[in-house]
DSSP file (Angstrom, degrees, kcal/mol; ACC not computed):
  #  RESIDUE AA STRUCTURE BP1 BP2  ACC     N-H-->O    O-->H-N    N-H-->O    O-->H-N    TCO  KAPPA ALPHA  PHI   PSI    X-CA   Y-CA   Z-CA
    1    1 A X              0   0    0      0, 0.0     2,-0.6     0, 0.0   101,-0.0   0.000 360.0 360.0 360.0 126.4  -41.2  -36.3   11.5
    2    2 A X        +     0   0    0      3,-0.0     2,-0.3    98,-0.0   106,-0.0  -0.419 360.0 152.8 -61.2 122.9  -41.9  -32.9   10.2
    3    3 A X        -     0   0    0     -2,-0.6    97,-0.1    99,-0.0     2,-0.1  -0.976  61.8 -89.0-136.5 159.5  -45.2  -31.4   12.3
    4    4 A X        -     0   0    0     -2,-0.3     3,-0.0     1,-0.1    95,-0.0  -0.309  38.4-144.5 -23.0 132.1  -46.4  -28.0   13.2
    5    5 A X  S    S+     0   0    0      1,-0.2    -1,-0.1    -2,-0.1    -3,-0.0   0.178 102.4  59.0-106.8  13.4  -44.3  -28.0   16.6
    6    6 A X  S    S+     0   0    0      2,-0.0     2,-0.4     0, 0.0    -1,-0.2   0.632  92.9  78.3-110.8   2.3  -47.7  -26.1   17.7
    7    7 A X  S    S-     0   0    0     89,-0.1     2,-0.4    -3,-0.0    89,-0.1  -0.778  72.5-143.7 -99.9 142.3  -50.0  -28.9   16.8
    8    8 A X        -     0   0    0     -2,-0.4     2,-0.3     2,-0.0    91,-0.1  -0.864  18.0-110.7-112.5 157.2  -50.4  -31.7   19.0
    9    9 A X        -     0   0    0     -2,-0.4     2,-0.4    90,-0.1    88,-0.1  -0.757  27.2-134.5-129.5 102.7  -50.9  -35.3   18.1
   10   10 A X      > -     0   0    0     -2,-0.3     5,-0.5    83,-0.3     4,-0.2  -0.579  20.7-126.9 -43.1  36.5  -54.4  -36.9   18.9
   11   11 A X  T  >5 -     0   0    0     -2,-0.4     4,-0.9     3,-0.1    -1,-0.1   0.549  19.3-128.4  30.1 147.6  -54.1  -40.0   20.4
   12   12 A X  H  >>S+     0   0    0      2,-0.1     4,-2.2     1,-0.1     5,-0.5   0.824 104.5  56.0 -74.9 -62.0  -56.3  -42.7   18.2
   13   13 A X  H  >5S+     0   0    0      1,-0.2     4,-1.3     2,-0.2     5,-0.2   0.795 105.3  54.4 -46.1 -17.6  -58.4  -44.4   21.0
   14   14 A X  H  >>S+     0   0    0     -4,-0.2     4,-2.8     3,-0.1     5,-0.5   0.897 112.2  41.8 -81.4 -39.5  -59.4  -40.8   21.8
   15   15 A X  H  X<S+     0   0    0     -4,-0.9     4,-4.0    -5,-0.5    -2,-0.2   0.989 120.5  50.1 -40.0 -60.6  -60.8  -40.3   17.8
   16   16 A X  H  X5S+     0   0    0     -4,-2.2     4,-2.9     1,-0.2    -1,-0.2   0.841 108.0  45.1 -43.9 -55.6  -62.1  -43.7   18.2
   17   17 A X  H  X<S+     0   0    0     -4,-1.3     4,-2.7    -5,-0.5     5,-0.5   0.881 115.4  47.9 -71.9 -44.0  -64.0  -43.4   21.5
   18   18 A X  H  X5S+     0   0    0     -4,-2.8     4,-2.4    -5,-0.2     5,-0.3   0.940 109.6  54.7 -81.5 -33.9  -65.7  -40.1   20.5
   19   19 A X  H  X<S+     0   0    0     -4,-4.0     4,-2.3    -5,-0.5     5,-0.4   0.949 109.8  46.0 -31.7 -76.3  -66.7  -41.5   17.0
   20   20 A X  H  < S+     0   0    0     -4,-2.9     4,-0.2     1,-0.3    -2,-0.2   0.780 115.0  45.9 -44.9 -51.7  -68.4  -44.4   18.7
   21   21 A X  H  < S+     0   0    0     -4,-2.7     3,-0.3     1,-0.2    -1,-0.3   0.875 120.3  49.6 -61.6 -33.2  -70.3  -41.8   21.4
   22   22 A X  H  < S+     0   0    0     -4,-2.4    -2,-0.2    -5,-0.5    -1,-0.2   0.766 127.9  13.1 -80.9 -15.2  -71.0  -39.8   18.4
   23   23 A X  S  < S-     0   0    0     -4,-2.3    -1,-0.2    -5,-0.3    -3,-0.2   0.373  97.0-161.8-127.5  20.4  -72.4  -41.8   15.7
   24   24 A X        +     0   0    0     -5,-0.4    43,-0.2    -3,-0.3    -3,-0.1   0.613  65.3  43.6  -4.3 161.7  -73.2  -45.1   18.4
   25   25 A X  S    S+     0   0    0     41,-0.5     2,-0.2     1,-0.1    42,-0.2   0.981  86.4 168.5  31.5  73.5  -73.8  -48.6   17.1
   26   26 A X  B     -A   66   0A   0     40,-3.0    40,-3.6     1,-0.1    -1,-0.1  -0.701  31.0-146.9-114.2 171.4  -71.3  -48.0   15.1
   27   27 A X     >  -     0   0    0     38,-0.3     4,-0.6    -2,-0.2    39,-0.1  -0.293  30.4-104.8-111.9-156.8  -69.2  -50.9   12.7
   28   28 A X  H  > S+     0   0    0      3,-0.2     4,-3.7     2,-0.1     5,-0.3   0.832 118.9  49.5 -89.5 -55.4  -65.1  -50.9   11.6
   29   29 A X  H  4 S+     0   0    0      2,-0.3     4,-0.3     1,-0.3    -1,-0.1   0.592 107.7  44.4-103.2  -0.2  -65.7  -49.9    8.7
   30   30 A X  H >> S+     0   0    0      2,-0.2     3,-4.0     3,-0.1     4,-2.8   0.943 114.3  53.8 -44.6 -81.4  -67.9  -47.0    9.2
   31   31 A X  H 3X S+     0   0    0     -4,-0.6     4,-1.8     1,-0.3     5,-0.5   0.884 109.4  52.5 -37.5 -47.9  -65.4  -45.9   12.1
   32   32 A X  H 3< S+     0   0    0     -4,-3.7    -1,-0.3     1,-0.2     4,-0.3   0.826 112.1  44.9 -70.1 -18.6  -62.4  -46.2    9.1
   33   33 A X  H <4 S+     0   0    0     -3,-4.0    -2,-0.2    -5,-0.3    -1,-0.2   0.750 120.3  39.5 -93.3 -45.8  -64.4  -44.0    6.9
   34   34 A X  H  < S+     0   0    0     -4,-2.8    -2,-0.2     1,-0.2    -3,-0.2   0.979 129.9  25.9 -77.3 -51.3  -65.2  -41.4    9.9
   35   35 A X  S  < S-     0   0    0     -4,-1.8    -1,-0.2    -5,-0.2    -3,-0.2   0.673  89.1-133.9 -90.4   4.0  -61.9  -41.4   11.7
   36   36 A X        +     0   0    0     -5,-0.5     2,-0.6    -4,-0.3    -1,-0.1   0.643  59.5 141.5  63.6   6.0  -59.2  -42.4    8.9
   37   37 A X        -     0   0    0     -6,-0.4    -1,-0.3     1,-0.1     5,-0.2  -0.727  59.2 -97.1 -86.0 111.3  -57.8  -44.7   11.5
   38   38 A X    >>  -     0   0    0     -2,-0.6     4,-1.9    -3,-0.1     3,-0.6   0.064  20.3-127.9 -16.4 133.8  -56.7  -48.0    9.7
   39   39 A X  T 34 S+     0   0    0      1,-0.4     4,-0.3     2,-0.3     5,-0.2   0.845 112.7  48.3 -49.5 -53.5  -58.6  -50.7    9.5
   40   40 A X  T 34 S+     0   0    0      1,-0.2    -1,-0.4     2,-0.2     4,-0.2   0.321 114.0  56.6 -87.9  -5.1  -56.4  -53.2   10.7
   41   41 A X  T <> S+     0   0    0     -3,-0.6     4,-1.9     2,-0.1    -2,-0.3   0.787 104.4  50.3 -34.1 -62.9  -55.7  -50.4   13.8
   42   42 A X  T  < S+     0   0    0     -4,-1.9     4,-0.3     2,-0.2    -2,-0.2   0.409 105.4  59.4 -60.4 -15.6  -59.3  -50.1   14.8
   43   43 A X  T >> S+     0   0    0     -4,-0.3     4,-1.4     2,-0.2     3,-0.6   0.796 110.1  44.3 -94.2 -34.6  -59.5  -54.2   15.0
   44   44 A X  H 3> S+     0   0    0      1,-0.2     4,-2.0     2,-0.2    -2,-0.2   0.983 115.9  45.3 -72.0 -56.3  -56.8  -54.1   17.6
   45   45 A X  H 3X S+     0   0    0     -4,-1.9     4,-2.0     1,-0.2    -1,-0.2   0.612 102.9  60.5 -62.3  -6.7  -58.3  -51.5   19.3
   46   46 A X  H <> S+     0   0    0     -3,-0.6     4,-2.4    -4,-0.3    -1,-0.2   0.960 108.1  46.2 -64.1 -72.0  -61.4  -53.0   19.1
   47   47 A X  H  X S+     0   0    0     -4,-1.4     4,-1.9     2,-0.2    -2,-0.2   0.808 116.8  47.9 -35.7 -59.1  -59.9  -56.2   21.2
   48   48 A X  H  X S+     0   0    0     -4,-2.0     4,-3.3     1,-0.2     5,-0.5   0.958 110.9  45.4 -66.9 -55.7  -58.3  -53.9   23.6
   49   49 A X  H  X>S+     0   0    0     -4,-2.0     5,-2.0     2,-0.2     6,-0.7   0.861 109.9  57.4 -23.4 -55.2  -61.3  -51.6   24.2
   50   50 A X  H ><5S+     0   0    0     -4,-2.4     3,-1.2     1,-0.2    -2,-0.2   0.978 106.2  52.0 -62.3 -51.4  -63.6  -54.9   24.7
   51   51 A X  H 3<5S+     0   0    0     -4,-1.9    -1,-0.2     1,-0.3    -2,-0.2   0.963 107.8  55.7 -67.6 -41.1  -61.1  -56.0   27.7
   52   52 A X  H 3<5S-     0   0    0     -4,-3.3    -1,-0.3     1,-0.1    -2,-0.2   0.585 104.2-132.5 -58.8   0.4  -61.6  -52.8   29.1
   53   53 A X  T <<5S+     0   0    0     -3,-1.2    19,-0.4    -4,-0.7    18,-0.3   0.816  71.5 118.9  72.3  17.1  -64.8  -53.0   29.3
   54   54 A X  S   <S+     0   0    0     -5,-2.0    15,-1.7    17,-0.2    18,-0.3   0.805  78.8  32.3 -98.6 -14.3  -65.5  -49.3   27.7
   55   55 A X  E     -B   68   0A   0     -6,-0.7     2,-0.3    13,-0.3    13,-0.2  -0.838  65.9-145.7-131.5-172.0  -67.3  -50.7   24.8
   56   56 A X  E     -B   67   0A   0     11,-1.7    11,-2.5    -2,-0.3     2,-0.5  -0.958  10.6-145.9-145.4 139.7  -69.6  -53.4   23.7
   57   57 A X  E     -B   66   0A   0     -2,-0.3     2,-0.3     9,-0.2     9,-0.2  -0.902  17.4-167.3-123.2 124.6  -69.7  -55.0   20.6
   58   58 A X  E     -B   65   0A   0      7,-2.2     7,-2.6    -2,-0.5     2,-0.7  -0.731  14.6-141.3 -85.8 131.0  -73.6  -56.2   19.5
   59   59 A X  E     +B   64   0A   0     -2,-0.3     2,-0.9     5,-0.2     5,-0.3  -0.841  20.7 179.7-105.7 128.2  -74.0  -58.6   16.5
   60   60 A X  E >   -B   63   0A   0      3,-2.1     3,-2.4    -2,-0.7     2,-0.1  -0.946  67.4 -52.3-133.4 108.3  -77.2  -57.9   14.1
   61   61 A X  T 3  S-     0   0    0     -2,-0.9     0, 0.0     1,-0.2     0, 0.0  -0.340 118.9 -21.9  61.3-138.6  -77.2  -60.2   11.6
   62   62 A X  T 3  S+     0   0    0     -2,-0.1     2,-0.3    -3,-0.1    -1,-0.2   0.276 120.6  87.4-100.7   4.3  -73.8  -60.4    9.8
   63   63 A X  E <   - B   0  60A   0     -3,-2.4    -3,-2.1   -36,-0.0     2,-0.5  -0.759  65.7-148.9 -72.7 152.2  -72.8  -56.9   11.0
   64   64 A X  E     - B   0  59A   0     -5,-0.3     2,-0.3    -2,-0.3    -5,-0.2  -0.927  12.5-167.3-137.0  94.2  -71.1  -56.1   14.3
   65   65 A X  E     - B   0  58A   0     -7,-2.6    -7,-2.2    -2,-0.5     2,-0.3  -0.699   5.3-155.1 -96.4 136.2  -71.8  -52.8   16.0
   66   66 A X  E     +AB  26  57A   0    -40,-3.6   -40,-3.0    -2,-0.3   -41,-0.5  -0.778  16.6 170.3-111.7 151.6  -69.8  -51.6   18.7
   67   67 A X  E     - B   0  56A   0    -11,-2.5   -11,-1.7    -2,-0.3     2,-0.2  -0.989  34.7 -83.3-169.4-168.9  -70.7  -49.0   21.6
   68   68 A X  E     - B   0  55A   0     -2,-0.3   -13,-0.3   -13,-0.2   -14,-0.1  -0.495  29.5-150.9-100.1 143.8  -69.9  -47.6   24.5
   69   69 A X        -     0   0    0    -15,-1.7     5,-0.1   -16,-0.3   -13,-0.1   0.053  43.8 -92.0 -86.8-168.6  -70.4  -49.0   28.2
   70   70 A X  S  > S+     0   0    0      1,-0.3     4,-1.8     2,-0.2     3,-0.3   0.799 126.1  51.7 -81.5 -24.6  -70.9  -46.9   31.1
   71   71 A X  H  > S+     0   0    0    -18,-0.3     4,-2.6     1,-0.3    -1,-0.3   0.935 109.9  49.4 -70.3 -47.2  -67.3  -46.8   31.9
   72   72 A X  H  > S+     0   0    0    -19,-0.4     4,-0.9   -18,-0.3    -1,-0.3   0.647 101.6  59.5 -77.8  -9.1  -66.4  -45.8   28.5
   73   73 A X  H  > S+     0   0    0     -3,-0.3     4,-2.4     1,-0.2     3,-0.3   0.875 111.6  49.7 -84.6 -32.9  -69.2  -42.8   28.4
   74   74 A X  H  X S+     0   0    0     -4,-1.8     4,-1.7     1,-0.2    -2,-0.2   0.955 107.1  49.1 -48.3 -48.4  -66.9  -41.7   31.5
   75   75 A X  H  X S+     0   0    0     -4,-2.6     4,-2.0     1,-0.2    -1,-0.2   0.800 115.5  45.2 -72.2 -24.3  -63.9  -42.1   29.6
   76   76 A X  H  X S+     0   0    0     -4,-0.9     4,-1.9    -3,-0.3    -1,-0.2   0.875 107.5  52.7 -55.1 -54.8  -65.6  -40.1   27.0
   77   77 A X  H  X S+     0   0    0     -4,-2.4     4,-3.0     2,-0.2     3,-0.4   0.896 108.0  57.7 -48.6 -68.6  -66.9  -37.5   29.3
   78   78 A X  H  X S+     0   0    0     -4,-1.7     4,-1.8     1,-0.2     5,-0.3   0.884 110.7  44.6 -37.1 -73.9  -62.7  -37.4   30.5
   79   79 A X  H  X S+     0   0    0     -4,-2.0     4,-1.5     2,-0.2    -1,-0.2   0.665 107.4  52.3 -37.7 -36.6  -61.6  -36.4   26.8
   80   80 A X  H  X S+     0   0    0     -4,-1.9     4,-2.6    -3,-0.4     5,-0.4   0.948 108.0  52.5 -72.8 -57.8  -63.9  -34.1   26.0
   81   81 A X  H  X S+     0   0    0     -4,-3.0     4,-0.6     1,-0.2    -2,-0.2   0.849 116.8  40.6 -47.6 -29.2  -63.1  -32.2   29.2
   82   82 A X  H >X S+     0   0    0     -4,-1.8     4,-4.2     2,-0.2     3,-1.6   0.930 110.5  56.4 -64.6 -64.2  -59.4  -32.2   28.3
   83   83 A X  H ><>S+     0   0    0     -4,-1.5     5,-1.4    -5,-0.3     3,-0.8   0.927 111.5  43.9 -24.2 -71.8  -59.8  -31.5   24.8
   84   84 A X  H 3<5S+     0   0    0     -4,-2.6     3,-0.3     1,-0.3    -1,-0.3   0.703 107.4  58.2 -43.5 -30.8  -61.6  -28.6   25.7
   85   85 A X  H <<5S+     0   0    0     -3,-1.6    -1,-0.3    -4,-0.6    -2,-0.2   0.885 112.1  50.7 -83.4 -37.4  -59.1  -27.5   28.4
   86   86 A X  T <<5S-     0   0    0     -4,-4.2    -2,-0.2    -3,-0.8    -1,-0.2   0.229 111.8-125.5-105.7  35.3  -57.1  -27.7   25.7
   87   87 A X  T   5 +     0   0    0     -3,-0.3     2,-0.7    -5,-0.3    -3,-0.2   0.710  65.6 126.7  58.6  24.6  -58.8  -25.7   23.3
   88   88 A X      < -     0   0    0     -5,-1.4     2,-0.2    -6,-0.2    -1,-0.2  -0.935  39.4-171.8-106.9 120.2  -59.1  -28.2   20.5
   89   89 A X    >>  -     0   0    0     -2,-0.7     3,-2.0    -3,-0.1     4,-1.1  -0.624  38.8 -83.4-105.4 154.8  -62.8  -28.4   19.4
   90   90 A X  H 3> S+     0   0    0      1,-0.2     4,-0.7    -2,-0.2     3,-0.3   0.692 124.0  51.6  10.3 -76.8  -64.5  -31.0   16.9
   91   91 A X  H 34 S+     0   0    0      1,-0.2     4,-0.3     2,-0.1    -1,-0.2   0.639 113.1  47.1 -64.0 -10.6  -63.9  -29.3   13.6
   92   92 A X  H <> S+     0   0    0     -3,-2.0     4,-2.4     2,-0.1    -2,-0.2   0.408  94.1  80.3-116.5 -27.3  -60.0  -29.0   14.5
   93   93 A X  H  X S+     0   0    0     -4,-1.1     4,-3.8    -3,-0.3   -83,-0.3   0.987  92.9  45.9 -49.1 -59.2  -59.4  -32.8   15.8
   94   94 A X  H  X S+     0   0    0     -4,-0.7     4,-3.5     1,-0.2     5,-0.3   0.973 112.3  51.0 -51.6 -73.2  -59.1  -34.5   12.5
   95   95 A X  H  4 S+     0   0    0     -4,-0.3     4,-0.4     2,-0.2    -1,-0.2   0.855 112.8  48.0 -20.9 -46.0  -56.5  -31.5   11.4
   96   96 A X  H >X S+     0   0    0     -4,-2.4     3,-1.0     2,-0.2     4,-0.9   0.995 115.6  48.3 -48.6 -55.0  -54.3  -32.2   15.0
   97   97 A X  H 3X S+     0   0    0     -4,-3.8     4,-1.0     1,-0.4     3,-0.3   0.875 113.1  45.6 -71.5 -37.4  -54.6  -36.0   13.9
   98   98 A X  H 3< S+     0   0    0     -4,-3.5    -1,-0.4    -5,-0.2    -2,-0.2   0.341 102.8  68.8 -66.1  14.0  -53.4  -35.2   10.3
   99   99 A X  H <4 S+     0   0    0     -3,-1.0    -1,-0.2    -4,-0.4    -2,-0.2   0.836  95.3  48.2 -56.6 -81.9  -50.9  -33.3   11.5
  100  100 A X  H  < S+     0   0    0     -4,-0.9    -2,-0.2    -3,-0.3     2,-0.2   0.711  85.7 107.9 -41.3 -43.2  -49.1  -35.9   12.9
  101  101 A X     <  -     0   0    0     -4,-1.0     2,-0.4     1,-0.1    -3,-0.0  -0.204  63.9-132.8 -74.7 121.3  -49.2  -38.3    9.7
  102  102 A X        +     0   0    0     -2,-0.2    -1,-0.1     1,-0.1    -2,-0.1  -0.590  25.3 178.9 -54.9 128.6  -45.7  -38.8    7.6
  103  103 A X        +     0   0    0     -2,-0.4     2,-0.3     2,-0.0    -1,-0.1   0.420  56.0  48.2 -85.1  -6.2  -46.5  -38.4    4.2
  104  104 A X     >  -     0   0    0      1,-0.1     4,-0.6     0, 0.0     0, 0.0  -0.893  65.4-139.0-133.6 149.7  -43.2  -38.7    2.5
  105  105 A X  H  > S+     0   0    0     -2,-0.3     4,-0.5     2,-0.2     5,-0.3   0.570 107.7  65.6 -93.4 -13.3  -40.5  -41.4    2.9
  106  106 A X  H >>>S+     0   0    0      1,-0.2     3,-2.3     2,-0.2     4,-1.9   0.941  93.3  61.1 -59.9 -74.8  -38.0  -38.1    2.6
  107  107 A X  H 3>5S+     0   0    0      1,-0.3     4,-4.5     2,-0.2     5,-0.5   0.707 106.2  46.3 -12.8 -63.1  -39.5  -36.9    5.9
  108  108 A X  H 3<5S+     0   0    0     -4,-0.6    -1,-0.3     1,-0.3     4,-0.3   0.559 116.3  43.0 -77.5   1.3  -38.2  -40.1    7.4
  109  109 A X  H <X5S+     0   0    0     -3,-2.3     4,-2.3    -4,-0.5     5,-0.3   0.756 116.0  47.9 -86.8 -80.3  -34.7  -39.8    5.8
  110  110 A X  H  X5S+     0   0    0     -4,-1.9     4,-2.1    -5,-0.3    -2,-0.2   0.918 108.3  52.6 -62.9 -42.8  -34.6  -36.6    6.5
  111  111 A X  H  X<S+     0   0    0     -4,-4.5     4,-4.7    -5,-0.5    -1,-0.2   0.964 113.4  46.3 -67.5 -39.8  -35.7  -37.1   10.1
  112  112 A X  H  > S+     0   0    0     -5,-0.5     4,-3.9    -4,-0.3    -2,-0.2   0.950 100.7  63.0 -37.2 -53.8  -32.9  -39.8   10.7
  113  113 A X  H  X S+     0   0    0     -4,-2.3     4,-0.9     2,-0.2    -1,-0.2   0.837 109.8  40.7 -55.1 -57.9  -30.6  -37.9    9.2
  114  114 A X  H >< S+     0   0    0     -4,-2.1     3,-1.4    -5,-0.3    -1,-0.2   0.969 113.2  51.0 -62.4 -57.9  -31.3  -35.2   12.2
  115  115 A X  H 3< S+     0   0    0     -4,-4.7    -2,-0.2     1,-0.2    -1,-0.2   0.930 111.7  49.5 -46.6 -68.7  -31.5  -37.6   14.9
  116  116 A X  H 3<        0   0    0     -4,-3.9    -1,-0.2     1,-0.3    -2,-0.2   0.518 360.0 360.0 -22.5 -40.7  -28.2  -39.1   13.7
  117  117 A X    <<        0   0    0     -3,-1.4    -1,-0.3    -4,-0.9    -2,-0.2   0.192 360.0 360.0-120.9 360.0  -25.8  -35.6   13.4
């Protein structure tokens, strides 16, 4: 994969978990609109989160809002202090996480192609 070799690669569950503390009682498909994280990625990670106990998902009506328990404000708490340690702020997250993302099937071709020789 071509990248920045100075950019680092967000993790999703960390986008995810600071969405949720940031915009709380939040839904999927809000959270797919704020973080670009796949739908069908945010439902799994929804399932995992809920066995970890760091969020909660509340049902209102025919919507389903998730937020975050007290262990997950921790875990929040834990990310932002890294983040920070590592100098990537808010406005610069999304940019890391695009970063990362192939956009061409040449890339991967091409990346093979390296690995390979």
């Amino acid at each position: 994969m071509k990248t920045d070799k100075k950019m680092i690669i967000i993790p999703d569950f960390m986008i995810l978990l600071k969405a949720i503390a940031k915009y709380d009682k939040i839904n999927l498909t809000e959270l797919n609109r704020k973080t670009e994280i796949t739908y069908c990625h945010l439902h799994y990670m929804k399932k995992v989160l809920l066995e970890k106990e760091w969020i909660v998902q509340e049902r209102v009506e025919v919507k389903k809002f998730l937020s975050l328990t007290d262990k997950g404000k921790e875990i929040v708490i834990a990310i932002n202090n890294l983040l920070e340690k590592i100098n990537i702020n808010e406005e610069t997250i999304m940019d890391y996480r695009r970063s990362g993302k192939i956009t061409n099937k040449e890339e991967i071709i091409n990346d093979e192609e390296q690995i390979i020789s």
